[in-house]
matplotlib code that plots the C-alpha trace (Angstrom):
import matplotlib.pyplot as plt

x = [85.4, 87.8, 88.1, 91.6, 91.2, 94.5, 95.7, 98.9, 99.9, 103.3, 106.5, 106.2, 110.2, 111.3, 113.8, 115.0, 111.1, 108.5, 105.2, 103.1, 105.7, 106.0, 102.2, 102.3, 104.7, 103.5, 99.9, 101.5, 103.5, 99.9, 97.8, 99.9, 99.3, 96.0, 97.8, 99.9, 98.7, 96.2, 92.9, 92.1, 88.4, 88.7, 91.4, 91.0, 93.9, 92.3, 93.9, 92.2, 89.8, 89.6, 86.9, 86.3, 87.3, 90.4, 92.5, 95.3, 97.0, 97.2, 94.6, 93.8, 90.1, 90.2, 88.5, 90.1, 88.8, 89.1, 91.6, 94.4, 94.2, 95.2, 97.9, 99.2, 98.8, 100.8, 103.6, 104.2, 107.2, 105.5, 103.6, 106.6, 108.2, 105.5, 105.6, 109.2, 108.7, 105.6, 107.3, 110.3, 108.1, 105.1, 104.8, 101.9, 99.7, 96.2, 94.7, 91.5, 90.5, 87.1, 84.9, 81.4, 79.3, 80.3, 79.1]
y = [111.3, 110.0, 106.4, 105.2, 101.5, 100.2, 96.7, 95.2, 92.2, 90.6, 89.2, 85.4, 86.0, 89.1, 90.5, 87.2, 85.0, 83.8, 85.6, 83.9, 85.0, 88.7, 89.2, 87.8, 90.0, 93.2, 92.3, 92.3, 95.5, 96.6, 95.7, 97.7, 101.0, 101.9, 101.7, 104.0, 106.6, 109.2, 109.7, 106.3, 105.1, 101.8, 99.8, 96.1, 94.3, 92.1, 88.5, 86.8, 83.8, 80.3, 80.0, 83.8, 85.4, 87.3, 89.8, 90.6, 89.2, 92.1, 94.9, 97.6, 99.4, 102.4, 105.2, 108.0, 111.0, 114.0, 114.4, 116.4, 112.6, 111.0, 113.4, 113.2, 109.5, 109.3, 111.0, 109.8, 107.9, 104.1, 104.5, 105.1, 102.2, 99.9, 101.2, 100.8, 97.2, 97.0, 98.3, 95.9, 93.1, 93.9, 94.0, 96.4, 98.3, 100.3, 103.3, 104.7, 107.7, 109.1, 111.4, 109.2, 112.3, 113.9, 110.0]
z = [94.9, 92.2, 91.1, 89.8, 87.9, 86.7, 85.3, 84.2, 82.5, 83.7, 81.8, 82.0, 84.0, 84.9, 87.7, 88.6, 89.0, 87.1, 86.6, 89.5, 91.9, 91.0, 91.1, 94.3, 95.2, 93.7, 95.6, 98.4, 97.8, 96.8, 99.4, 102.1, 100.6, 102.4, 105.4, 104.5, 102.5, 103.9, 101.4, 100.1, 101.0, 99.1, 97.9, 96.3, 94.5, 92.1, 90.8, 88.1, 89.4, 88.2, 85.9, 85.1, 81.9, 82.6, 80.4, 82.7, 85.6, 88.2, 89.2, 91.7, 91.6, 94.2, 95.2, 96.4, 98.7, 95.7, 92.9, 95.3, 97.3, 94.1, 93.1, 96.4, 96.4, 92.8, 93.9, 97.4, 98.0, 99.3, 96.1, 94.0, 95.5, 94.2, 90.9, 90.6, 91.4, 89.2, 86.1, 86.0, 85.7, 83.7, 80.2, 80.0, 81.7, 81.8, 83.6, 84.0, 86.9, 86.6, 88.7, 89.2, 90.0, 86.1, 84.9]

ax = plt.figure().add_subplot(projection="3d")
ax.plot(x, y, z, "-o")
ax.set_aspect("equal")
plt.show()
């Protein structure tokens, strides 16, 4: 099992809309993946909360079947769509994949 935690903070306007409209967008884009993409055992898009302490504006936590699941989810073609879409309207973003059982 690998885990694959990534976060991105979002232009205030990019790509034509302001930042509360692309994350809602990229979400969405986000929260379709699952459905398509063989290997994933969890999937959660995270927006921040009212009243929580919040350092970006956009995350996904996921656990994925084994690392040739996450290679193949990387590379596959819905995927790359999303990050296309992603990339033109964040500002940054942060990765992290780990392997719980070497924890």
């Amino acid at each position: 099992m690998i885990k694959h935690i990534v976060a991105w903070e979002f232009a205030d306007y990019a790509e034509g809309a302001d930042k509360a409209t692309n994350v809602a967008q990229s979400a969405e884009a986000l929260r379709a993946l699952p459905g398509l993409i063989d290997g994933i055992l969890e999937f959660e898009v995270i927006t921040p909360q009212s009243g929580l302490d919040n350092t970006f504006d956009l995350a996904i936590y996921s656990v994925f079947t084994d690392a040739d699941a996450l290679q193949a989810y990387a590379v596959h073609p819905d995927h790359l769509k999303v990050v296309a879409l992603i990339g033109a309207r964040r500002s940054s973003r942060a990765c992290l994949d780990y392997d719980p059982e070497a924890l």
